[in-house]
N, C-alpha and C positions, 0 to 999 in steps of 0.2 A: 647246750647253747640256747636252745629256744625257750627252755623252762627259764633261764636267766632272763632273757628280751621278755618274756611274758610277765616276769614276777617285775620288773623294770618296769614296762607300760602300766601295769596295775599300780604298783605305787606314784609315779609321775603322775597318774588320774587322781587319784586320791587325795596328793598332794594339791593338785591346782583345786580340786572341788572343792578341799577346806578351806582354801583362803576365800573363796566365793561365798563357802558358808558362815566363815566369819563378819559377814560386812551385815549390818544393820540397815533396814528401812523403816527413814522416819517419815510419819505423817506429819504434816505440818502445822501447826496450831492442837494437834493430837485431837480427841473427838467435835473441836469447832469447828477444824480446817480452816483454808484460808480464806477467811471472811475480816471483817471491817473491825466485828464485836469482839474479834480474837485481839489477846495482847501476846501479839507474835514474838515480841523480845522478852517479855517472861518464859515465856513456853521454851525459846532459843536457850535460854541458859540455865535450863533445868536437862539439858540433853548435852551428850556428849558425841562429837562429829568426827569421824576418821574417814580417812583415804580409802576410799573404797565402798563407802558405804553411798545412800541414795536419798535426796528429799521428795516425798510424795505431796507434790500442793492435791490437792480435792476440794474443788468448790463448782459453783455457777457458771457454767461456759456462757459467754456474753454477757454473765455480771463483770465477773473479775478476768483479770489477765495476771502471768506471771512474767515481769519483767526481771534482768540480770545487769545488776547497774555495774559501772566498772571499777567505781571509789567509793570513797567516802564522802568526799563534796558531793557528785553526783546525789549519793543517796540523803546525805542531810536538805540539799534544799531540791531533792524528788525529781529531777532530770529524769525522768523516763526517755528523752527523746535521746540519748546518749547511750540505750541501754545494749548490751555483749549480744543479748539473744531474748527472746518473746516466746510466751507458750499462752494457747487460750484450749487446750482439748478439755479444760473441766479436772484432767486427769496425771497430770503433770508428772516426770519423774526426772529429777537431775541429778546424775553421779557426780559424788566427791573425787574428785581423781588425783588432788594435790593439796599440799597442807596451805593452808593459810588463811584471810577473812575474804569472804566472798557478800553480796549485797544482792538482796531482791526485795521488789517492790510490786507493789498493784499498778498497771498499766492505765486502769479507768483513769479519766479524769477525775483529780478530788479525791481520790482514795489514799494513794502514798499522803498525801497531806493531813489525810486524818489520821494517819497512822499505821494503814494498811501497808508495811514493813519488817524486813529485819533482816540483821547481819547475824552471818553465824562463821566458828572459828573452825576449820579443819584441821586434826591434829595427825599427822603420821605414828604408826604405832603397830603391835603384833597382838595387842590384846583385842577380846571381844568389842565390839560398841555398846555401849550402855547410858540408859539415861540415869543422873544423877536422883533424882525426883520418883523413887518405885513407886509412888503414890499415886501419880498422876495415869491418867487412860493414856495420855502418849507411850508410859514407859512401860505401862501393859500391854500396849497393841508389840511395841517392841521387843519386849521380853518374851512373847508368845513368839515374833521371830526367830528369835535365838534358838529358844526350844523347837521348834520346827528343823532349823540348822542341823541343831545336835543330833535331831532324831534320825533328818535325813544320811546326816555323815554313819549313824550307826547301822542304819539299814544297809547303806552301801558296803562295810566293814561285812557285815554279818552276807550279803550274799558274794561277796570276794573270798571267803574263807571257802567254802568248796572247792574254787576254781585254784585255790593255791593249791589243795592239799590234794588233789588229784595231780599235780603237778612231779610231785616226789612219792 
């Protein structure tokens, strides 16, 4: 009975650590981040966003801000004063948690205006995340995620197997 609770605990581990390692972190604007010069809705729809996965803004603390508008009016004529939540660490990370289109903008004055913006769409799904665009450094820094993922889910695999096979 306890080899069974143990080989149980080890796969429910294993199980919840792959879906963590399934989830993709995207930088935002990929190697411009989020600056003014970035054309944030090209970069948006060269990527593909799932539940679960995370946006990493990276820019100027007290340049930029990262604001979470709550619509799409909101975001067309740049309501920042309307916005769901506000980040300025420079260093920004917001989990995808649900499917659907979400809106962030630059807090500065005059920035969302110029365009420092963008909506991106969150899809529900079991497959990896991946940017459509392997060309681009966003979907190199991302695809280097993955690979990290895989390696780390095999490492864990590879020192589980001792502890099975001592088991029986």
């Amino acid at each position: 009975m306890g080899r069974t609770n143990t080989v149980l605990l080890v796969l429910v581990f294993a199980a919840l650590f792959t879906k963590e390692t399934l989830a993709a972190q995207h930088v935002v604007g990929g190697s411009q981040g989020w600056e003014e010069s970035t054309d944030l809705n090209s970069w948006a729809s060269g990527e593909k966003f799932k539940v679960g996965d995370q946006l990493v803004f990276k820019y100027t603390s007290g340049l930029h801000s990262v604001v979470e508008l709550p619509n799409e009016s909101a975001y067309k004529s740049c309501n920042t004063g309307s916005a769901l939540d506000s980040k300025s660490s420079g260093n920004d990370v917001v989990k995808l948690t649900k499917a659907g289109t979400r809106y962030f903008a630059c807090g500065t004055l005059g920035h969302c205006g110029q365009g420092m913006k963008m909506k991106i769409t969150t899809v529900a799904g079991n497959t990896p995340s991946s940017p459509s665009s392997p060309s681009s450094s966003a979907a190199a820094s991302s695809s280097s995620s993955s690979l990290r993922s895989v390696t780390s889910l095999f490492g864990i695999a590879a020192l589980s197997v001792p502890l099975l096979l001592s088991m029986f």
